[in-house]
C-alpha positions as CSV (number, residue, x, y, z in Angstrom):
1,X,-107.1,35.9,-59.6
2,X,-110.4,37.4,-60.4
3,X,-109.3,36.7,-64.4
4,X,-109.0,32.9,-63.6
5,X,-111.8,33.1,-62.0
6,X,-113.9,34.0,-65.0
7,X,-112.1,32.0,-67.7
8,X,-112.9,29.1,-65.0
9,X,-116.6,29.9,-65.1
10,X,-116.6,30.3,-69.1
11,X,-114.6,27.0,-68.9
12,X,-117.1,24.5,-67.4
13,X,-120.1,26.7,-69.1
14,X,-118.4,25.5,-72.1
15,X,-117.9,21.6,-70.8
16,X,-121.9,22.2,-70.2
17,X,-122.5,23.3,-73.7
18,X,-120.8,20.4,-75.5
19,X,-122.5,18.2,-72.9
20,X,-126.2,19.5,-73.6
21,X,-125.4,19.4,-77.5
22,X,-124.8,15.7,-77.6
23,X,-128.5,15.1,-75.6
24,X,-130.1,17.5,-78.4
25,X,-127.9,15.8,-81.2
26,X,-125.9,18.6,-82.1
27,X,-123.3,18.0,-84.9
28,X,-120.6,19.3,-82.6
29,X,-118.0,19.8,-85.5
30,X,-120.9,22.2,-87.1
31,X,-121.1,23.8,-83.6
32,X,-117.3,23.9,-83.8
33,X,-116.9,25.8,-86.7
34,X,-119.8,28.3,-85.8
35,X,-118.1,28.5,-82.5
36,X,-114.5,30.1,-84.2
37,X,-116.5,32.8,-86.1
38,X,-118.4,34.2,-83.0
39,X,-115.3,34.1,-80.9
40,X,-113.3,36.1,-83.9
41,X,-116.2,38.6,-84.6
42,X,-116.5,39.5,-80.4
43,X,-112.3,39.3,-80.3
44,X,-112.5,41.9,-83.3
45,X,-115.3,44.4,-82.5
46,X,-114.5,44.2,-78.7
47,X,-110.8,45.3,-79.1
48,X,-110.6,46.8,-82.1
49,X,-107.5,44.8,-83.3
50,X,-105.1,45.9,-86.1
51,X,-104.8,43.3,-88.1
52,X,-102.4,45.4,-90.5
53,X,-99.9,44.8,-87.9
54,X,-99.7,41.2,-88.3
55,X,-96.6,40.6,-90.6
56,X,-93.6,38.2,-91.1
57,X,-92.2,38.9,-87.4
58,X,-95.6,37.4,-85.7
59,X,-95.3,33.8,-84.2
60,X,-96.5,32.4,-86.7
61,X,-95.3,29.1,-85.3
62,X,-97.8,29.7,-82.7
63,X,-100.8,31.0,-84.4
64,X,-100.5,27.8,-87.0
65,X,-100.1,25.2,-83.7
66,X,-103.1,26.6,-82.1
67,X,-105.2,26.8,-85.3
68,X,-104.5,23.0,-85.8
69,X,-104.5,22.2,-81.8
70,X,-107.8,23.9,-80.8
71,X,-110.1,22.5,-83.2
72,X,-108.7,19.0,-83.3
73,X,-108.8,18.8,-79.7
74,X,-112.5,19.5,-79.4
75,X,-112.8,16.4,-81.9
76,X,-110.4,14.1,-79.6
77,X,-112.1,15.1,-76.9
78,X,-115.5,13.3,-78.2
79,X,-113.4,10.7,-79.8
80,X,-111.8,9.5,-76.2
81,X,-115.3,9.0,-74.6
82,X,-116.2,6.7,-77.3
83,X,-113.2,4.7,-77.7
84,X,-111.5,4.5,-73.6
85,X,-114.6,5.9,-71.7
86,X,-115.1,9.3,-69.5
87,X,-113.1,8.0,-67.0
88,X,-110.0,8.0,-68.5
89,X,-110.7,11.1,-70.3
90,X,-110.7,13.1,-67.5
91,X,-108.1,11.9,-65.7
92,X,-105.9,13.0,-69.2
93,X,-107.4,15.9,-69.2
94,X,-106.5,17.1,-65.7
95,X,-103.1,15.3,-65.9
96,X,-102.5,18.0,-68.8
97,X,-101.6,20.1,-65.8
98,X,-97.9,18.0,-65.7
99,X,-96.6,19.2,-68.6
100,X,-97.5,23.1,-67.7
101,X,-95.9,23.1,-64.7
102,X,-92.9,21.4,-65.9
103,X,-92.8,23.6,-68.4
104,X,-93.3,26.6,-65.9
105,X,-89.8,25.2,-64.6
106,X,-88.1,24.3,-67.8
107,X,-89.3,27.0,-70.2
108,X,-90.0,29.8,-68.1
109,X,-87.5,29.6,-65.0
110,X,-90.1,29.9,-62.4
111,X,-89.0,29.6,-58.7
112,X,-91.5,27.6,-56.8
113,X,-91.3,28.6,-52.8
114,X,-93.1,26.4,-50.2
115,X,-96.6,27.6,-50.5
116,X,-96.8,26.7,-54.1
117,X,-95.5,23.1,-53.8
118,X,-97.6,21.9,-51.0
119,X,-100.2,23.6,-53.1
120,X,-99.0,21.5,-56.4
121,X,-98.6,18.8,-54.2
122,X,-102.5,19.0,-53.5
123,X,-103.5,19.2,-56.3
124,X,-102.3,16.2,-58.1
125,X,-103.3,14.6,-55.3
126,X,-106.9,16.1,-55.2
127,X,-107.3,15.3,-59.1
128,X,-107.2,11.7,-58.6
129,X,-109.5,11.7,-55.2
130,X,-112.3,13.8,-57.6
131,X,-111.8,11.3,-60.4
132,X,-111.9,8.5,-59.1
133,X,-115.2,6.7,-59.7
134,X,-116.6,3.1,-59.1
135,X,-115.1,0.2,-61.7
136,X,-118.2,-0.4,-64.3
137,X,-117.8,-3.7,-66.6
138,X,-117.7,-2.0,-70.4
139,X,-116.6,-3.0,-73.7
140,X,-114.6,0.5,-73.8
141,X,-111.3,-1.7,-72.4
142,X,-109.5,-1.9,-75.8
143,X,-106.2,0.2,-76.2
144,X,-106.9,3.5,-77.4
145,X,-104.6,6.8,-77.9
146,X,-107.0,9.9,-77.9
147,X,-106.6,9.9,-73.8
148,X,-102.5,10.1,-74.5
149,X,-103.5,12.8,-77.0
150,X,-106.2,14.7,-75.0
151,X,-103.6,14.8,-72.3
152,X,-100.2,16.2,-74.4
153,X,-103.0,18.4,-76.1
154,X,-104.4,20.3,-73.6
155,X,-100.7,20.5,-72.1
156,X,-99.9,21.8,-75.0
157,X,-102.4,24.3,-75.8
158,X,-101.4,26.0,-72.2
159,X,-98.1,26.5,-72.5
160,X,-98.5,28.0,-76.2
161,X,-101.5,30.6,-75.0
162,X,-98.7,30.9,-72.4
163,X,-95.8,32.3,-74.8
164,X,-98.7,34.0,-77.4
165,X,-99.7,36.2,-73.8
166,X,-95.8,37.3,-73.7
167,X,-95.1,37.9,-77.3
168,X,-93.5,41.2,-77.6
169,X,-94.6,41.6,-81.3
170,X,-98.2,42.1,-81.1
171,X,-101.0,42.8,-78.4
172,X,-102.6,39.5,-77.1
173,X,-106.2,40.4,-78.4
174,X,-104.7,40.7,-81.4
175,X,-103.1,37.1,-81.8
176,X,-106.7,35.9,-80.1
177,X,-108.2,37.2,-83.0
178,X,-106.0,35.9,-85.8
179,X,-106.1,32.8,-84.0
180,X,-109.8,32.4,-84.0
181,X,-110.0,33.2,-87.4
182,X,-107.4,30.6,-88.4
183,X,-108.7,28.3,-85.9
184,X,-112.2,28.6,-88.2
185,X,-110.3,27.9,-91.5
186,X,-109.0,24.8,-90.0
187,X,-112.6,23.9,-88.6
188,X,-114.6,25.0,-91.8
189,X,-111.8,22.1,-93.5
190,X,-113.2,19.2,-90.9
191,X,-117.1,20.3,-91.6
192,X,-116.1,19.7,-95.3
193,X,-114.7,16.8,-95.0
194,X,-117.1,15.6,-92.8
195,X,-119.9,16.6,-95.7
196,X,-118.3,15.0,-98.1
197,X,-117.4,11.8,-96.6
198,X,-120.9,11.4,-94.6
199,X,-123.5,13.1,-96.9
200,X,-124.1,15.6,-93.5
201,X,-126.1,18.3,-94.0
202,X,-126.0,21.9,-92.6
203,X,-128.6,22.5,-90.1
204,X,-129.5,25.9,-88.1
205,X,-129.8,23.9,-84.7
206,X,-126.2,23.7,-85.5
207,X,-125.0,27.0,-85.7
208,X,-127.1,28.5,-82.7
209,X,-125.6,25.8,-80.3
210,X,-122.1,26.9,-82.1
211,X,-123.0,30.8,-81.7
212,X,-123.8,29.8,-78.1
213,X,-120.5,28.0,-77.8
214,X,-118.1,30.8,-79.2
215,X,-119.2,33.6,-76.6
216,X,-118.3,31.1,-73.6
217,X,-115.1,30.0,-75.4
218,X,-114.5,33.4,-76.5
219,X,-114.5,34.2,-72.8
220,X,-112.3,31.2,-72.0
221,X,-109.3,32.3,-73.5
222,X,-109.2,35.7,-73.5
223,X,-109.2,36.0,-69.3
224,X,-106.5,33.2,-69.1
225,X,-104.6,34.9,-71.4
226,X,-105.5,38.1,-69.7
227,X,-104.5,35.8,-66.2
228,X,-101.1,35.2,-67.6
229,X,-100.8,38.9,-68.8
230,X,-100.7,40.1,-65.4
231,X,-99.3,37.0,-63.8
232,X,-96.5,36.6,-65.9
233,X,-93.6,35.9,-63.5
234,X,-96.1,32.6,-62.0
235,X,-97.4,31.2,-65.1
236,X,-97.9,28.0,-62.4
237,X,-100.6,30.0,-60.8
238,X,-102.3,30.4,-63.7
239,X,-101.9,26.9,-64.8
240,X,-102.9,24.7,-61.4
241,X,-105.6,27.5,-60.6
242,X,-107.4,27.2,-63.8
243,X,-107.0,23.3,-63.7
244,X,-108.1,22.9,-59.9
245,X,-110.4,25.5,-60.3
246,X,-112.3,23.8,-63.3
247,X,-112.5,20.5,-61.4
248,X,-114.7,22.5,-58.2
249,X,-116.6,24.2,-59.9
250,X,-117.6,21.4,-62.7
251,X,-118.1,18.9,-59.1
252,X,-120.6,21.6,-58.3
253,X,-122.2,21.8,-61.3
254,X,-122.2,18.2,-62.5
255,X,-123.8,17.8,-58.3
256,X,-126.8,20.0,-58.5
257,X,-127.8,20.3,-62.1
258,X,-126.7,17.0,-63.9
259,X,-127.3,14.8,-60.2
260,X,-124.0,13.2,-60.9
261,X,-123.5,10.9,-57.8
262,X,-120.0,11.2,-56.0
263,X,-118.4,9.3,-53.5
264,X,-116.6,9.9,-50.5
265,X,-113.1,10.0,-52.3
266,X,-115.0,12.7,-54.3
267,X,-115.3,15.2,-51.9
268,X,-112.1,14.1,-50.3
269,X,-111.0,15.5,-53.8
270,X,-113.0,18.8,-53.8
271,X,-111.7,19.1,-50.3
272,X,-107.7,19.3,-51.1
273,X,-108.5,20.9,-54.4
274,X,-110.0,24.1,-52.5
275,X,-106.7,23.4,-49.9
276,X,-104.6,23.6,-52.9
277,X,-105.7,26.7,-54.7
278,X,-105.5,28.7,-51.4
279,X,-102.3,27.5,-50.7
280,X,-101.3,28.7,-54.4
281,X,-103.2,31.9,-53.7
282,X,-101.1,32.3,-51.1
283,X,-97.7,31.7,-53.0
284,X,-98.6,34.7,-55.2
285,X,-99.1,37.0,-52.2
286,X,-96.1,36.3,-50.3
287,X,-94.0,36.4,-54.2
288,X,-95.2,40.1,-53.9
């Protein structure tokens, strides 16, 4: 657990990041792009991957989806606060956690015993206690499909980390890396774009928020992927774990550094979510 642990912390340290860069006007797609090149040089001088062992039998399938998917995501992310509010944002976001555990049961013919369903069964229940939040008149009401897109992307984006971590062809830090470096292709193709369409300019700020951004992201992936290495019979662990574990921590954090205010369904919420990840905790042991 110690690996979901840390790709938890490098998580909400990233959620932190993004959050900081839009109060210090950071073009985030700059920040993006920067983000994909730190990630790939630490992936590649950390581990030492051969790349010359990356040939027609890689899943390639996977490598392109995630290229496209991780990028893109960041952008819907931003995208879905604007156009439906935080609110509903985060409640796809968290909901993303549906479609890996189904897929846990479909895909990867997990057997769920007691522990881990009461422990499921919290959680759901705990994400919508933590999220749930006072109704505020807006003019954010219109119809809007980045939250249906934030949540089949993040669901998405698990379960393919999920089947790169058990691909027999290659070693995991070597896929990280060739998907970082494809993931900054894709990325450096937005910035462009963006250039060209908005007369944007490359700024410095930029890149040191992106450099700052690809060591915490970096971090991210590699111990869930690390997480579903070792956990590889429970891929559900790894999946309501990270998700539960995201949504304490970032209640903590968003508490006694941002002074977010929370009410009392709130900590109702934090309350089962802790409830839950013991009780998933303790479907891992007695698996053993």
């Amino acid at each position: 657990m110690i690996y979901i642990l840390l790709s938890v912390i490098c998580s909400v340290t990233v959620g932190i990041i993004l959050k900081l860069a839009k109060r210090y006007e950071v073009s985030i797609l700059q920040a993006i792009a920067t983000n994909y090149v730190v990630a790939g040089g630490l992936s590649y001088f950390l581990y030492k991957p051969e790349l010359s062992m990356i040939d027609a039998h890689a899943p390639w399938q996977l490598f392109a989806g995630l290229a496209l998917l991780l990028p893109s995501v960041f952008l819907i992310l931003g995208m879905s606060v604007r156009q439906a509010g935080i609110v509903k944002t985060d409640i796809a976001q968290r909901l993303s956690l549906f479609i890996s555990i189904v897929a846990a049961w479909l895909l990867f013919k997990e057997t769920f015993n007691n522990y881990k369903i009461i422990g499921l069964v919290l959680g759901f229940v705990a994400i919508f206690f933590v999220l749930n939040k006072p109704k505020v008149q807006s003019d954010d009401n219109k119809q809007s499909l980045a939250p249906l897109l934030v949540f089949l992307g993040f669901g998405i984006i698990d379960i393919m980390f999920k089947q790169v971590a058990l691909a027999k062809e290659l070693p995991y830090t070597t896929s990280l890396t060739m998907i970082f470096i494809l993931s900054f292709t894709v990325a450096v193709v937005f910035v462009i774009v963006e250039v060209l369409r908005k007369k944007t300019v490359l700024h410095m700020k930029n890149i040191l928020w992106g450099m700052l951004l690809g060591a915490f992201n970096f971090g991210n992936i590699l111990f869930y992927m690390r997480a579903h290495k070792i956990l590889h019979n429970n891929p559900s662990t790894v999946f309501a774990a990270m998700n539960l574990g995201v949504i304490i921590l970032g209640s903590l954090v968003g508490i006694t550094i941002f002074r977010e205010k929370l009410n009392r369904y709130n900590y109702i919420g934090i309350v089962l979510a802790i409830a839950a990840v013991i009780c998933i905790t303790l479907s891992q042991l007695y698996a053993r």
